[in-house]
C-alpha positions in Angstrom: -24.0 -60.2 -23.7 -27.5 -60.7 -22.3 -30.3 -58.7 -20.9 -32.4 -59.2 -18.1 -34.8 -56.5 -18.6 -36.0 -55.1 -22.6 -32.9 -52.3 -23.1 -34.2 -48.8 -24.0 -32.5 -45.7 -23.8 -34.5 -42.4 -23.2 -35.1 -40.2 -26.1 -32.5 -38.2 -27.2 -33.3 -34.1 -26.7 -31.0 -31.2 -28.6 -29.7 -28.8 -26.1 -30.8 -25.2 -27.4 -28.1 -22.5 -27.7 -27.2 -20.4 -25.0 -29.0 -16.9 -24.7 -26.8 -15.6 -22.2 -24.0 -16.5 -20.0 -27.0 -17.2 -17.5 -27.7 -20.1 -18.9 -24.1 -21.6 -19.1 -24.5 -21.8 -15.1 -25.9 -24.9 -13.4 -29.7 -24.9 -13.6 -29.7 -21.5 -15.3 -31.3 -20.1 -12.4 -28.5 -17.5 -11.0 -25.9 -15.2 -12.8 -21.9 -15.9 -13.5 -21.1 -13.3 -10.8 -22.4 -16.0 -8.1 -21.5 -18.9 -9.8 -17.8 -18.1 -9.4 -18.5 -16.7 -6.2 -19.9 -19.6 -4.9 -18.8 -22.2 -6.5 -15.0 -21.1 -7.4 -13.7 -18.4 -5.5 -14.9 -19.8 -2.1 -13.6 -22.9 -3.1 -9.9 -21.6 -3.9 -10.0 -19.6 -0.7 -10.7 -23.0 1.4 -7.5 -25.0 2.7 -7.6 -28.3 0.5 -7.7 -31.2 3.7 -7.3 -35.0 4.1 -4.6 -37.4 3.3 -3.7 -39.8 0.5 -3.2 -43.2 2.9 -1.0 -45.9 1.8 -4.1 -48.5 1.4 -3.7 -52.0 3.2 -5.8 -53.8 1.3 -7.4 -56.7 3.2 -7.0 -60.2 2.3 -10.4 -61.5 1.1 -12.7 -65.1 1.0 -15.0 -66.3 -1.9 -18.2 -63.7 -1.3 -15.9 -60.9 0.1 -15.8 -57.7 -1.2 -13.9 -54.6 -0.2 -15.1 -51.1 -1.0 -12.8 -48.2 -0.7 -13.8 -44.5 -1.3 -11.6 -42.6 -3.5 -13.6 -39.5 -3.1 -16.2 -37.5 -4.7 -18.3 -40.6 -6.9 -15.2 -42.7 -7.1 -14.9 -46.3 -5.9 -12.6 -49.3 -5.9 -14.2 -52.6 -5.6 -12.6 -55.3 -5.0 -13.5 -59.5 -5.1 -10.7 -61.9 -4.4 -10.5 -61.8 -8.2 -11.9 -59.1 -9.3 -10.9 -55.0 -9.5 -13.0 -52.7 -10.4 -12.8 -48.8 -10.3 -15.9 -46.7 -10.7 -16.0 -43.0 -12.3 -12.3 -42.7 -11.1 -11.1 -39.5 -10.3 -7.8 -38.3 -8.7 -7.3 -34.7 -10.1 -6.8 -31.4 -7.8 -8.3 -28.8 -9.7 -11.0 -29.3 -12.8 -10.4 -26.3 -14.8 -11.5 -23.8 -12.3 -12.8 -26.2 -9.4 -10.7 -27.0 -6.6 -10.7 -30.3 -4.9 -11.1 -29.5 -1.2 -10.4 -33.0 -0.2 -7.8 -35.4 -1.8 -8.3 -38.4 -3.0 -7.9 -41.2 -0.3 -4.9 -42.8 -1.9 -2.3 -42.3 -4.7 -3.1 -43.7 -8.2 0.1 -45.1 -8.2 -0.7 -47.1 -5.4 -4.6 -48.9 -6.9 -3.8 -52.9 -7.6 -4.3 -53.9 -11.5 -7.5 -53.0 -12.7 -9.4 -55.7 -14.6 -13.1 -53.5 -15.0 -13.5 -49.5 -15.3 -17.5 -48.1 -15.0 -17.9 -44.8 -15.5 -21.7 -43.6 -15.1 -21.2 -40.5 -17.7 -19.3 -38.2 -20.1 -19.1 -35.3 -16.8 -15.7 -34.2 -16.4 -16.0 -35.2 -12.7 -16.6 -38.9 -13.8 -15.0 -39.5 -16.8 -11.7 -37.8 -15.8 -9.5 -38.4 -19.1 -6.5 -37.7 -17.3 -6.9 -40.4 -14.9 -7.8 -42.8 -16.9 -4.4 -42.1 -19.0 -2.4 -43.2 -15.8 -3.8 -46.4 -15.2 -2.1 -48.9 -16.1 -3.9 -51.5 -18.4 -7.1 -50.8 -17.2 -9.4 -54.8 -18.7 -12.7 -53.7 -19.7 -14.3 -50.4 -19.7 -18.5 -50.5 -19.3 -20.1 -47.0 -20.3 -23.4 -45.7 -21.4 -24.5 -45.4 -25.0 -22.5 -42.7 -26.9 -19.5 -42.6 -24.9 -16.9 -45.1 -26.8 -15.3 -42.6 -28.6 -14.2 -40.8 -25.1 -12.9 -43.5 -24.4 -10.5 -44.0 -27.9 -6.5 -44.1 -26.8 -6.8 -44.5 -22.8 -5.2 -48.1 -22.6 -9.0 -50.3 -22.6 -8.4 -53.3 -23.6 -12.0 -53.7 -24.6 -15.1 -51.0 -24.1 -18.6 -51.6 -24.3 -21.1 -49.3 -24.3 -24.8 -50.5 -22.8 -28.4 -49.4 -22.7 -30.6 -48.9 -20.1 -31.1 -52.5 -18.5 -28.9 -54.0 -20.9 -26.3 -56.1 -19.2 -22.5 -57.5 -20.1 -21.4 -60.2 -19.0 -18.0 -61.0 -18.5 -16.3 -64.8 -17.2 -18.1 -64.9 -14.1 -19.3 -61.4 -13.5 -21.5 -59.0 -15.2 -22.6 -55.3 -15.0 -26.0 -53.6 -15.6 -26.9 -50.3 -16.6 -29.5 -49.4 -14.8 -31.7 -45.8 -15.4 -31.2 -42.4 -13.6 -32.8 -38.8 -13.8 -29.6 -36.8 -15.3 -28.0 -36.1 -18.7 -24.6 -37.0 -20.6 -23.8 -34.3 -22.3 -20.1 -33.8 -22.2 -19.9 -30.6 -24.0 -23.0 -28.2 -25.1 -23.4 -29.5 -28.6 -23.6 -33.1 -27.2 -27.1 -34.7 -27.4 -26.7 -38.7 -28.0 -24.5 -39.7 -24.8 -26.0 -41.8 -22.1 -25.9 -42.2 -18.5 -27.0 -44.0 -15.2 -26.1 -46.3 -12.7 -24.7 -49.6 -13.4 -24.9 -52.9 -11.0 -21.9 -55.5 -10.3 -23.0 -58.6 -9.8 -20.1 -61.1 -9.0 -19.6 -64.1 -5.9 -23.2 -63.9 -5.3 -23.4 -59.8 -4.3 -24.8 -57.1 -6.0 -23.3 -53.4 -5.7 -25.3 -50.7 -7.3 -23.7 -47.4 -7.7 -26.1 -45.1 -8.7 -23.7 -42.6 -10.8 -25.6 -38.8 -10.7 -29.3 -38.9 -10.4 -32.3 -36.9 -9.3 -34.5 -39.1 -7.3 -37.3 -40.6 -9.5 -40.1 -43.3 -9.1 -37.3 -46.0 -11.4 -35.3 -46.8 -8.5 -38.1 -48.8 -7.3 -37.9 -51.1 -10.6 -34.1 -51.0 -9.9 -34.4 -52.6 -6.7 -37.4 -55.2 -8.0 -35.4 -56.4 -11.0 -31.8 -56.5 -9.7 -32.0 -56.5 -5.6 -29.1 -55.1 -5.1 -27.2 -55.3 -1.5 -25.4 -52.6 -1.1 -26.0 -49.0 -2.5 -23.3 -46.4 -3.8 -25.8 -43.3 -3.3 -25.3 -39.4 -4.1 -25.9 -37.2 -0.9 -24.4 -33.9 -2.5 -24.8 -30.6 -4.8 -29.3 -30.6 -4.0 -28.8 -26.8 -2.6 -30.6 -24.9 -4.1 -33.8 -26.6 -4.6 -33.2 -26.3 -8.2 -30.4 -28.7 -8.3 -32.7 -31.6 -7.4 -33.5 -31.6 -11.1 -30.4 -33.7 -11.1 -29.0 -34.4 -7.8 -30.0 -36.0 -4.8 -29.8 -35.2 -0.7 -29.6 -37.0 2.1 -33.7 -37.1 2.0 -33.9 -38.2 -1.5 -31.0 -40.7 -0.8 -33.0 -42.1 2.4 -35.7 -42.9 0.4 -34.4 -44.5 -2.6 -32.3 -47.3 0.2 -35.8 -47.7 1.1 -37.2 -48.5 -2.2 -33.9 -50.6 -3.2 -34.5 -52.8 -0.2 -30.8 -52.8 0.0 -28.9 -54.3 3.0 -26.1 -51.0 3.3 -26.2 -47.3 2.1 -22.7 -45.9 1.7 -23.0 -42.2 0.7 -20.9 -40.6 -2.3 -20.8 -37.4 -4.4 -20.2 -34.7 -1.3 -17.4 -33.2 0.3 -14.8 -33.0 -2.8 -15.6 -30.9 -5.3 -17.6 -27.6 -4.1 -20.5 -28.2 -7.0 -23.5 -26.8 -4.7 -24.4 -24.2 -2.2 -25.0 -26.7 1.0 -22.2 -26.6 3.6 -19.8 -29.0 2.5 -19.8 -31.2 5.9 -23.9 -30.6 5.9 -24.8 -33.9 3.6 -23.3 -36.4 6.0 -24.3 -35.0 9.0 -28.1 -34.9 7.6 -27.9 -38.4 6.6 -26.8 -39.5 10.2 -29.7 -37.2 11.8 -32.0 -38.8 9.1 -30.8 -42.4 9.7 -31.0 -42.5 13.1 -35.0 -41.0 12.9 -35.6 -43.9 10.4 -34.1 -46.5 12.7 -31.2 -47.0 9.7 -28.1 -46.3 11.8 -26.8 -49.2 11.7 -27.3 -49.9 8.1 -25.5 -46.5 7.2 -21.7 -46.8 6.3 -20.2 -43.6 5.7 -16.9 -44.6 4.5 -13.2 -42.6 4.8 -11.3 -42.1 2.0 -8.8 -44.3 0.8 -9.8 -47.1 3.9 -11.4 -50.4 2.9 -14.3 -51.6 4.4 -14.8 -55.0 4.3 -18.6 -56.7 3.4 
């Protein structure tokens, strides 16, 4: 274990009760009616698109790394040595929520998985029931207050970390880094972490950012751990309201900016219907935005289930 930066976690505030179903709703700002309006029915009446691909995973040098997008906030990474999954999910349909586009490939057909990150207890990144199916997953890295979650899914080790604490593991080693969210898996939950988390392995550093608002830390993110390439959320900002824990395009632009990262490749849109914004809207506002802020060519908006090589 080390640490590059003191470990703190943020302090830990009880949820109060429910007063109505109002405030079971995202933000607690509109009423059940249009929450399953919005966010279920129109999302059972939409044809679910895409295609799982048989992956062909490319053969990779020292320094390498592929990067395939599952969908939604889900990732594989993969070194010449080294496979890692991040907040993998695969399922069609969380409870009422439809997936509207499937996952890029078939779990069956991921490599052996030596590292699972998983940014928080949400049931759209810690998905129990794919975690079940892999097989053997090594080491799973997790916020603060998660290990018991993770009890019975086949780790073969779990650690939990606090903010800027790091683990470190042969040759690689994972951060967790802050974020503007919350952990809470289930109402009564107060004392489960979250953030981001960076890889460093071969000399690269990924950051993938997990959920977060934007807030002035990603600056301190980028000074401490520089990394190169950014997993950033683009999705679920609409309304305004949901910027207390979500990002857009705008937000996403800005914190690139601040990471001094070398590649943005978007995340967290598209999947799930979680927001009110047009589901195609996110990534066609990040390539307006890009190409105003002369980023075009640093943009990579990835297609499910195809590696891209960096």
């Amino acid at each position: 274990m080390m640490t590059k930066h003191k470990p703190y976690r943020p302090p830990s505030v009880r949820p109060r009760l429910p007063r109505s179903f109002k405030d079971l709703t995202p933000s607690r700002h509109f009423n059940p009616r249009t929450f399953f309006q919005e966010m279920v029915l129109k999302a059972w009446l939409t044809p679910r698109t895409g295609q799982q691909r048989k992956p062909v995973f490319p053969k990779l040098t020292y320094g390498q790394v592929a990067i395939t997008w599952i969908g939604h906030a889900s990732f594989l990474l993969q070194f010449p040595d080294l496979n890692v999954l991040v907040d993998p999910n695969f399922a069609n349909w969380l409870f009422l929520l439809k997936r509207i586009k499937r996952s890029g490939l078939h779990i069956r057909d991921l490599p052996p998985i030596d590292l699972v990150l998983l940014t928080h207890a949400h049931f759209d990144h810690f998905h129990k029931p794919t975690l079940r199916k892999l097989p053997k997953p090594g080491v799973g890295v997790m916020p603060w207050g998660m290990a018991d979650l993770a009890h019975g899914l086949g780790f073969g080790r779990v650690v939990e970390l606090e903010w800027w604490e790091s683990f470190k593991h042969r040759d690689w080693s994972v951060t967790l880094t802050p974020g503007k969210h919350w952990g809470a898996r289930v109402l009564h939950d107060h004392h489960r972490g979250y953030g981001g988390f960076v890889l460093e392995h071969q000399g690269r550093r990924i950051y993938h950012a997990g959920d977060s608002a934007y807030f002035d830390g990603f600056k301190e993110i980028g000074r401490v751990l520089a990394p190169e390439i950014a997993l950033l959320p683009i999705g679920a900002y609409h309304p305004e309201t949901f910027r207390h824990g979500h990002m857009g395009p705008d937000d996403a632009i800005k914190v690139f900016k601040e990471l001094k990262a070398k590649w943005l490749v978007p995340m967290h849109y598209g999947t799930f219907r979680l927001s009110f914004e047009d589901l195609d809207e996110p990534p066609r506002w990040l390539r307006e935005l890009a190409e105003t802020e002369g980023l075009t060519q640093r943009v990579r908006i990835l297609d499910e289930g195809v590696p891209a090589v960096f």
